[in-house]
C-alpha positions as CSV (number, residue, x, y, z in Angstrom):
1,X,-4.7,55.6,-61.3
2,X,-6.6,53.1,-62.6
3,X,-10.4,51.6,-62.0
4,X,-11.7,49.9,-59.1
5,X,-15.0,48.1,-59.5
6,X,-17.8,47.1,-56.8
7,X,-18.8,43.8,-55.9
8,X,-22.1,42.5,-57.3
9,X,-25.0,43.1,-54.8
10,X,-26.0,40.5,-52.2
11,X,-29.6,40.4,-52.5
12,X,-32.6,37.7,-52.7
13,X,-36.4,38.9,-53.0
14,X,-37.0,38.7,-48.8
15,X,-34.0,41.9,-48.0
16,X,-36.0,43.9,-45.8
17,X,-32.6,46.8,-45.2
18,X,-29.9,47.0,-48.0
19,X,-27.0,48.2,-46.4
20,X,-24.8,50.3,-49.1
21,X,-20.7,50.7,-48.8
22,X,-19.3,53.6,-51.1
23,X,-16.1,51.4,-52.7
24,X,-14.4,48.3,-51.7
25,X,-11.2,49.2,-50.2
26,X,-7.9,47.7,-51.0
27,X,-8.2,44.7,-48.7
28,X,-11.7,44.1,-49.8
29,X,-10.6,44.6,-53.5
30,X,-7.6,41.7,-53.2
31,X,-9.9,39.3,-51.5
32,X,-12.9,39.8,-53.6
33,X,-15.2,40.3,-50.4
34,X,-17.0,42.5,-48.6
35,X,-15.5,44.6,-45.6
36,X,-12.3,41.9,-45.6
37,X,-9.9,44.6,-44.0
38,X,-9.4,43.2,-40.4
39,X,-9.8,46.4,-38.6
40,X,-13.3,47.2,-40.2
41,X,-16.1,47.1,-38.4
42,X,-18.9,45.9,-40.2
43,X,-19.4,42.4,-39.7
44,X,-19.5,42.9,-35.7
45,X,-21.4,45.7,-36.4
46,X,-24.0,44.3,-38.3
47,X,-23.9,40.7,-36.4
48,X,-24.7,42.4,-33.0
49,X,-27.8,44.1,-34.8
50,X,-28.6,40.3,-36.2
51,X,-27.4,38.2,-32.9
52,X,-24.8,36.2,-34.7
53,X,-21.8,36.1,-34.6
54,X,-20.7,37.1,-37.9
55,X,-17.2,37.4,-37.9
56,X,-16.0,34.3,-36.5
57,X,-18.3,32.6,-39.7
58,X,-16.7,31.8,-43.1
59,X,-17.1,34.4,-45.8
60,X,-20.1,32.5,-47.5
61,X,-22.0,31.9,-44.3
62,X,-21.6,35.6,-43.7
63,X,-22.7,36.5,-46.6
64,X,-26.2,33.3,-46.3
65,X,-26.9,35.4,-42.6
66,X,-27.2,38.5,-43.9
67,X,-29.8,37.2,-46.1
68,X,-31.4,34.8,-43.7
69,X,-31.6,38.2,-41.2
70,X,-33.0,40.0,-44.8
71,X,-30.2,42.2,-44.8
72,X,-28.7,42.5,-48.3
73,X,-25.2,44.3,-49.5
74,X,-24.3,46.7,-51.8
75,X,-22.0,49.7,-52.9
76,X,-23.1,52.8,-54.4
77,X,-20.3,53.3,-56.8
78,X,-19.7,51.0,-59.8
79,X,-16.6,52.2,-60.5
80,X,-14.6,55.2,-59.9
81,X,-10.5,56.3,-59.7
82,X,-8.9,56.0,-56.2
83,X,-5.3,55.5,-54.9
84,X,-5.3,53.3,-51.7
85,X,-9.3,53.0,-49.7
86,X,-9.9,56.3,-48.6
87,X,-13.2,57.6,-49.4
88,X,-11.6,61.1,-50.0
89,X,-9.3,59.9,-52.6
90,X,-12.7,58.3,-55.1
91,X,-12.7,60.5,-58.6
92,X,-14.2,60.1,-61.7
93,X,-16.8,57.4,-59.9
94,X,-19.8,56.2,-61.9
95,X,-22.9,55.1,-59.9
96,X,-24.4,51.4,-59.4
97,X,-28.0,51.8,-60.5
98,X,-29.9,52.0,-57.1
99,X,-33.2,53.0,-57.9
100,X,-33.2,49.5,-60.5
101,X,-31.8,47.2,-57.7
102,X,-34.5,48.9,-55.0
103,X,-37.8,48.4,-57.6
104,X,-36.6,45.1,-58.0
105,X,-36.6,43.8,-54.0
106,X,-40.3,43.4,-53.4
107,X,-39.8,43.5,-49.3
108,X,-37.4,46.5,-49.1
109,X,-38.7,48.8,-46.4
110,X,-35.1,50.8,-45.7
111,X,-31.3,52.0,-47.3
112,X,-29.0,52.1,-45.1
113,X,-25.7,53.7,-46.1
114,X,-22.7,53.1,-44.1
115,X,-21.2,56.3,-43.9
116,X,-21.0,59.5,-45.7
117,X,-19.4,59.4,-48.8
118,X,-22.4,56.2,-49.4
119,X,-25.0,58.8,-47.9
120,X,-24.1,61.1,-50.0
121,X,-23.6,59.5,-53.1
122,X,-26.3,57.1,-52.4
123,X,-29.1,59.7,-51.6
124,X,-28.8,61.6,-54.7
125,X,-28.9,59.0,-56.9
126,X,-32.0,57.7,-55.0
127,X,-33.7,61.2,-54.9
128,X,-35.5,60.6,-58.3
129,X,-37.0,56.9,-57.5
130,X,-40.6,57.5,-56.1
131,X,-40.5,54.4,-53.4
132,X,-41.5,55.1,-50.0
133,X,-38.0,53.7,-48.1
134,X,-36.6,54.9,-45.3
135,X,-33.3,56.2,-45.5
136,X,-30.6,55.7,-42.7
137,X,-27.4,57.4,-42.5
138,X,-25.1,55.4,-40.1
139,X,-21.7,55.7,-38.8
140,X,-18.8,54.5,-41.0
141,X,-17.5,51.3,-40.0
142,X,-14.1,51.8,-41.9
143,X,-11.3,52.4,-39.7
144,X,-10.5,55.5,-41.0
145,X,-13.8,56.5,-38.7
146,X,-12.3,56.7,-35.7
147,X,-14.2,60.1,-34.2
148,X,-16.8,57.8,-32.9
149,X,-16.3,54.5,-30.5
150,X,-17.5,51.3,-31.1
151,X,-20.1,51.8,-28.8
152,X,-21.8,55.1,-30.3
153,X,-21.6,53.1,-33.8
154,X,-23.6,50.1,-32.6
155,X,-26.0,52.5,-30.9
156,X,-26.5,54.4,-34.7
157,X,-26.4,50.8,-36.6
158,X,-29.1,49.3,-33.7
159,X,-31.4,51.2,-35.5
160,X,-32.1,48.9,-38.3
161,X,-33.6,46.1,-36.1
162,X,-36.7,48.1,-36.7
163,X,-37.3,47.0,-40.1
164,X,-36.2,43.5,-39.3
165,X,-37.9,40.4,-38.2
């Protein structure tokens, strides 16, 4: 098995919600992007909460909305063991350093992790920091999720328009 890493964060000093992934998947990985497999989620989910219309946008432009909507991007886990995407199948996984990347956005009012493997890992490695964010566990948009309907996701992700503009 050998090492996948995780993107660097997509951040500026105005992110009001940083939205953390656990591990880019294998599509994700082999693009170098963000949520590039074609049945994930996130970019409709996190363009209806924003009113654009993410997916239809180049990679870049995605990636300049999120940060004109002060949304920034990261994963929890730096690196870590897997075979194939699957959440269940991370060992050996070294965090990102969290509590560093949250003292250094100025504007942060919330983490949101999208799903639970990021809750998870994400929480405890935030449970020591002493800032005053709100923490927001949300529906995995990875297609392996498929318990819960499109519908019932945006519902959980909606949420996050309350810390932005």
């Amino acid at each position: 098995m050998t090492f996948k890493r995780s993107f660097a964060p997509v951040v500026n000093e105005g992110v009001r919600v940083l939205v953390l992934g656990s591990l880019p998947g294998e599509a994700s990985l082999a693009q170098s992007r963000y949520y590039a497999h074609p049945q994930n989620r996130f970019w409709h989910l996190i363009g209806d909460v924003v009113g654009v219309a993410l997916p239809s946008m180049e990679y870049e432009a995605r990636l300049q909305a999120l940060l004109d909507h002060r949304v920034g991007l990261w994963d929890v886990i730096a690196e870590a063991k897997r075979e194939g995407s699957l959440d269940s199948r991370i060992r050996d996984h070294a965090t990102n350093d969290l509590a560093a990347l949250v003292a250094a956005l100025p504007n942060l009012a919330a983490v949101a992790f999208n799903g639970g493997t990021a809750a998870k890992i994400g929480m405890q490695a935030l449970a020591e920091s002493r800032l005053s964010l709100d923490l927001v566990k949300l529906p995995s948009s990875s297609p392996a999720y498929a318990a819960v309907t499109y519908a019932e996701k945006l519902r959980a992700w909606e949420a996050l328009r309350k810390w932005l503009p």
